[in-house]
Structure formats: C-alpha cells, structure tokens
C-alpha positions in Angstrom: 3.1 63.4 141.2 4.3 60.3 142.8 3.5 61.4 146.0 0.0 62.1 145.4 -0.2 65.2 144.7 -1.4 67.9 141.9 -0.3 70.8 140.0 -2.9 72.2 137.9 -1.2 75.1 134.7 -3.0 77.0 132.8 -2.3 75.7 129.4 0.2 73.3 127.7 2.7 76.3 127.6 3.0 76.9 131.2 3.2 73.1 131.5 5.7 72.3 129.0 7.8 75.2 130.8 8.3 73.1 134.1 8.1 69.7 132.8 11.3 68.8 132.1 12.3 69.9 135.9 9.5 68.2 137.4 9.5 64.7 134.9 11.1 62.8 137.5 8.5 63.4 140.1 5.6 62.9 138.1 3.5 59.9 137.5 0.9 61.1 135.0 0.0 64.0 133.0 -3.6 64.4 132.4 -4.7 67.2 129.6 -8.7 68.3 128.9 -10.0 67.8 125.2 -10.1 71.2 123.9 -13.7 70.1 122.3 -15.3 67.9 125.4 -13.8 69.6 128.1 -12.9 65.4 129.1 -9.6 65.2 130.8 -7.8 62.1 129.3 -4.1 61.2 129.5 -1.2 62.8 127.8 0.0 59.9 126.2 -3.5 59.5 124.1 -3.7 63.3 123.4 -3.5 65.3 119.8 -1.4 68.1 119.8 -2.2 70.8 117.4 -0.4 74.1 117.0 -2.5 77.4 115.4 -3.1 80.2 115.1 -5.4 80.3 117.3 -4.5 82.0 121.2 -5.9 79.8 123.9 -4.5 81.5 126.9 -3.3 85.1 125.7 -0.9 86.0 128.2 1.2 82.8 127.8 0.4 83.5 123.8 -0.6 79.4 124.4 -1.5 78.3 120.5 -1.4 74.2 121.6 -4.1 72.9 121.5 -5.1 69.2 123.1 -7.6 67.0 121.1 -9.0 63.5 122.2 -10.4 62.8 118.4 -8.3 62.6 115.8 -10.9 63.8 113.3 -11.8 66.7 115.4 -7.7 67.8 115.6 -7.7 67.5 111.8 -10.6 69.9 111.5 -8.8 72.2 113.9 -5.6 72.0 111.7 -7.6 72.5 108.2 -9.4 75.4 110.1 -7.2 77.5 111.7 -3.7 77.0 110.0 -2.7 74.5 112.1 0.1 71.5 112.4 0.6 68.0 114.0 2.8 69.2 117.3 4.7 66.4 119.3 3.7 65.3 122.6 5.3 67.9 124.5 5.5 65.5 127.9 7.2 62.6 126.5 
C-alpha cells in the first residue's frame, strides 16, 4: 500500500475481490509465478484461466505465469484461456 504496508490473499480470486475497494491505496501488486514460485509484478504477469482449481475453497482457476511459453503450455494443457490483468 502507499503507506508501507502489506496484504497478503490467498489467490487472484480473493484479490481481485477487494481490489477495486482498495486501488486507490495501493502502490503495487506483486503476484508468484505459478511455475518458479518468483514473485514478480502484476503488470508483467500472464493470466491464464483453467480448469484447473488452485485454491478450492475460493474455486480460484487463475493462474499467474512469468513465461509466456510456460502460460501457453498451461493453456494447451489444461483447457485454458488468455485472462486480462485483473488489477489494472
């Protein structure tokens, strides 16, 4: 946030969910590469939707890539499509 402080969510659902309350007071979102486990800004994140459940009680199926080729395997995978930056 802007005044130096943190809120950690449990996936992109539960983030996406208080986002647009919060937008104003925030000064970065930082998401984890589902693959590396590397924590890298929003704005150069790959959102993927699937089939795949990443957090089942949110029913979370966004998933956060780093690597465009490894998103695209995800998609080709797992049923999966190009989702938009839910934090612009």
């Amino acid at each position: 946030f802007q005044d130096g402080t943190e809120k950690k969510v449990c996936s992109i659902a539960c983030a996406s969910l208080s986002f647009p309350e919060l937008k104003s007071r925030i000064k970065e979102v930082v998401v984890v590469d589902e693959r590396s486990g590397t924590k890298i800004n929003a704005s150069q994140a790959l959102f993927v939707e699937s089939e795949v459940v990443t957090v089942p009680h949110v029913k979370n199926r966004i998933h956060v890539f780093a690597n465009k080729e490894e998103a695209l395997k995800h998609i080709q995978t797992f049923k999966g499509n190009w989702v938009e930056n839910p934090f612009l």
